[in-house]
N, C-alpha and C positions, 0 to 999 in steps of 0.2 A: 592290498592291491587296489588302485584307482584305477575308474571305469567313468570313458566320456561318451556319450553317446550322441552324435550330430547328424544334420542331412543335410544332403549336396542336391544340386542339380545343377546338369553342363549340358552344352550342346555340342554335339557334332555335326557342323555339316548345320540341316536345318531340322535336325531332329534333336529330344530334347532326351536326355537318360539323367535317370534318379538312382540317389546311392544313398544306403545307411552306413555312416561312418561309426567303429569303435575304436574306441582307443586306451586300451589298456598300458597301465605303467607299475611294473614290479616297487614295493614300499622298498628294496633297500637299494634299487640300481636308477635314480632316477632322470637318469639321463638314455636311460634304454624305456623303448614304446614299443608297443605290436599293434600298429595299424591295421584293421580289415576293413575292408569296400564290399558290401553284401547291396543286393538288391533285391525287388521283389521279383517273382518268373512272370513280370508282363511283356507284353509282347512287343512293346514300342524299346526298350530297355534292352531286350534278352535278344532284338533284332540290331541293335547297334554294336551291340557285342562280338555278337556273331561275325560283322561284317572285319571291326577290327580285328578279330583272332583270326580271319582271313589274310588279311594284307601280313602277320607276323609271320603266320607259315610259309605263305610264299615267300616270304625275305628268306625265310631260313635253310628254303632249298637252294 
């Protein structure tokens, strides 16, 4: 199994959020990845989050 590990940073708006990227790739499927987005619980991060898991629930009612 290969294991990539990166970091992002993006902004929303004019705030800035940090992400630890992995990226795991099964040895015999190598056209298949399992992407995860993990970040730290800071507060600048875990506050843009928040706001966008907002705007999805309301779409969804």
């Amino acid at each position: 199994m290969a294991r990539s590990l990166e970091r992002a940073r993006e902004s929303v708006g004019n705030r800035a959020m940090s992400f630890d990227i992995e990226i795991v790739c099964a040895p015999h499927e190598s056209d298949q990845r399992l992407v995860a987005y993990t970040t730290e619980p800071d507060p600048p991060t875990a506050h843009v989050l928040r706001i966008l898991a907002s705007w999805n629930a309301a779409h969804r009612r």
